[in-house]
C-alpha positions in Angstrom: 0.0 0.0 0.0 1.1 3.4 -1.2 1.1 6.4 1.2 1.9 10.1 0.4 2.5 12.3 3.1 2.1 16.3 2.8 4.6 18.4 4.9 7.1 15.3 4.5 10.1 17.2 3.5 13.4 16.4 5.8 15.5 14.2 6.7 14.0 14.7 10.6 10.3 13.9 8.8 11.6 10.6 7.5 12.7 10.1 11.1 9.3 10.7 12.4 7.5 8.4 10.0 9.7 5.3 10.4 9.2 5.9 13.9 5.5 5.8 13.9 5.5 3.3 11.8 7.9 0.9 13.7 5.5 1.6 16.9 2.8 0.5 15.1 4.6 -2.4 14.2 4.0 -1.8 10.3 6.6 -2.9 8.0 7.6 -0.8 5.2 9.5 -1.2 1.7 10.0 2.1 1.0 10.5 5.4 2.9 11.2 8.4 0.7 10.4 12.1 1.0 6.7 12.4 0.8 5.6 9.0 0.3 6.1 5.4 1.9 4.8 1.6 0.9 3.7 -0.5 3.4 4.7 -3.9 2.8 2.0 -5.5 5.4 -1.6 -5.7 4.8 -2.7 -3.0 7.2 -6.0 -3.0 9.2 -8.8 0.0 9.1 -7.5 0.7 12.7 -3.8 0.5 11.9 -4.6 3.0 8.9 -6.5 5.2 11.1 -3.7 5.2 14.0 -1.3 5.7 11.8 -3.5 9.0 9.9 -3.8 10.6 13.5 -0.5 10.1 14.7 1.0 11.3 11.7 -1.3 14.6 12.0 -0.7 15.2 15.4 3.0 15.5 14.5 2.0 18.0 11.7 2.0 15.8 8.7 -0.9 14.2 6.9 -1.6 11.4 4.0 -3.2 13.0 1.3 -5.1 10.7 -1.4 -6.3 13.2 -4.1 -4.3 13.4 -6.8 -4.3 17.1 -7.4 -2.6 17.0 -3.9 -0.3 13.9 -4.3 1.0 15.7 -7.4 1.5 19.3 -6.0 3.6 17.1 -3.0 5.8 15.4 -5.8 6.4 18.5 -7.2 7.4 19.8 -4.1 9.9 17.4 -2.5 11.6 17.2 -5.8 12.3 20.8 -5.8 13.5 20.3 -2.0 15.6 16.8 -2.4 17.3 18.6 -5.1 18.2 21.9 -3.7 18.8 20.5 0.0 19.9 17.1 -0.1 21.4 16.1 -3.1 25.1 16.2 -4.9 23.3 16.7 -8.4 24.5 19.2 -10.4 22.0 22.1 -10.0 22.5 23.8 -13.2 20.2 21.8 -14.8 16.8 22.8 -16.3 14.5 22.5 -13.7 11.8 22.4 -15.6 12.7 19.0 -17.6 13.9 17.4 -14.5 10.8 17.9 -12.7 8.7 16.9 -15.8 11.0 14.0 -15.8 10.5 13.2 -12.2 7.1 13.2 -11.6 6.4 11.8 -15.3 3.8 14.8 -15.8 4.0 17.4 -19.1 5.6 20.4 -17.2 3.1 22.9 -18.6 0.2 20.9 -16.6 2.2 20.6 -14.0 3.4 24.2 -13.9 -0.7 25.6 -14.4 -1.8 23.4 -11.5 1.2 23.9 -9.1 0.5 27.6 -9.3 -3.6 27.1 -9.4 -3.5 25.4 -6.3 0.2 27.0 -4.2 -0.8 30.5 -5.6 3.1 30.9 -6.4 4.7 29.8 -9.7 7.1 26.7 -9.5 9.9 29.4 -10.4 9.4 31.4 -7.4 9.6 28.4 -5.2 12.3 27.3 -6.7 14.1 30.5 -5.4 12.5 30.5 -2.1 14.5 27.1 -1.6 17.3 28.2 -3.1 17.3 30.9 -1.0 16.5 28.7 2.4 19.4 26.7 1.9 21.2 29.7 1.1 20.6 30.7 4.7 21.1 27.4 6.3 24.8 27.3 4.8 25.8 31.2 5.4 24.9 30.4 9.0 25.5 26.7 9.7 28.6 26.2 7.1 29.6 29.6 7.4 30.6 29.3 3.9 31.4 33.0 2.0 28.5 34.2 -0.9 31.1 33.3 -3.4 31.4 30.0 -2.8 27.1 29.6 -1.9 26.6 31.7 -5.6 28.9 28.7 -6.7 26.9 25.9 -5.3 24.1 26.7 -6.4 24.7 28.1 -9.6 24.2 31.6 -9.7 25.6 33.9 -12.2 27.0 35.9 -9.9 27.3 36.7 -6.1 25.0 39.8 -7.0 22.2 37.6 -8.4 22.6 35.7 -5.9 22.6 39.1 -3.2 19.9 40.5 -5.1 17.6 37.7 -5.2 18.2 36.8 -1.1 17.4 40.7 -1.0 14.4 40.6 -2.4 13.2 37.4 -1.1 14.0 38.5 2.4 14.6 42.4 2.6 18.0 42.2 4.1 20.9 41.8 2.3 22.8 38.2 2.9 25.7 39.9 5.2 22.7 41.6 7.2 21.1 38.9 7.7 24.6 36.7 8.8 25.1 39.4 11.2 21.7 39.4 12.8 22.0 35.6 13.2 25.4 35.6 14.9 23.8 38.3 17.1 20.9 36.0 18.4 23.4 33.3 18.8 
C-alpha cells in the first residue's frame, strides 16, 4: 500500500514516520520524501492510527491526486536543492517533468492554481532557504554559496536573497550571529 504524506520534506520527517511506523509495528518497503509503501496488509485501525498520529505531528496522508501531485512537485524541488550532490545547473523544468512523469506545462498551471506561487518562485524561495542554512550553519562565504548553487553571480545571488527577504545576505549573517 502506497502512502503520500504532505509536509514530509526532511530528513528529521523521515525520522518521524519510520518511527510511527515501527510503533505500530508496520513494515515498510520504501521510505522516501513524501511518500512510503507499506509492505503489510494494514488494518482499518492500523490506517486510522497511523493518519492521526501522523497529524498530530503536523504531517498528513493526502489521497487526491491534485494534492499527491502538487507534493511530488514539491519534494523534488527540495531533495534537489537540499539534499542532493546533483549538479544544480540543470533545467529545472525538464527534471521535474522528468520526475514526476507529468507534461511540465500541466504541472506548472496546477502547481501555481493550487500553491498561488509559480514553481519558479519556489524554486528560489528554496534556493534561498538553503542559502541561509549554509551562510549560518557552514559559514561558507557568498562566493562560494553563488557557486553551489549556480548563480551567475554573487550579486544575483545578493539580489535575489534581497528581495526574497529584505535584508541583504551579510545583514542577515550578522543578525544571526547576534541571536546566537
Amino acid at each position: 500500500m502506497k502512502l503520500y504524506i504532505k509536509h514530509m520534506v526532511c530528513v528529521r520527517c523521515k525520522m518521524i514516520v519510520k518511527s510511527e511506523l515501527d510503533k505500530l509495528g508496520l513494515n515498510y518497503a520504501m521510505l522516501e520524501m513524501g511518500e512510503i509503501e507499506i509492505s503489510d496488509t494494514i488494518t482499518d485501525e492500523q490506517k486510522k492510527q497511523l493518519y492521526d498520529s501522523l497529524l498530530k505531528l503536523g504531517l498528513e496522508v493526502v489521497d487526491d491526486k491534485k494534492t499527491i501531485l502538487i507534493e511530488k512537485i514539491k519534494n523534488t524541488i527540495i531533495d534537489l536543492i537540499q539534499y542532493s550532490d546533483e549538479d544544480i545547473k540543470i533545467n529545472f523544468s525538464h527534471f521535474i517533468s522528468q520526475k514526476v512523469n507529468y507534461d511540465y506545462n500541466y504541472l506548472s498551471v496546477l502547481f501555481s492554481e493550487v500553491q498561488g506561487v509559480t514553481i519558479e518562485k519556489y524554486i528560489i524561495a528554496q534556493k534561498i532557504e538553503r542559502v541561509k542554512e549554509l551562510l549560518v550553519y557552514e559559514d561558507m562565504p557568498l562566493s562560494e554559496i553563488a557557486i553551489k548553487l549556480h548563480y551567475s553571480s554573487v550579486a544575483h545571488l545578493s539580489s535575489q536573497f534581497k528581495k526574497q527577504t529584505g535584508l541583504t545576505p551579510s545583514h542577515f549573517k550578522e543578525i544571526r550571529q547576534k541571536k546566537s
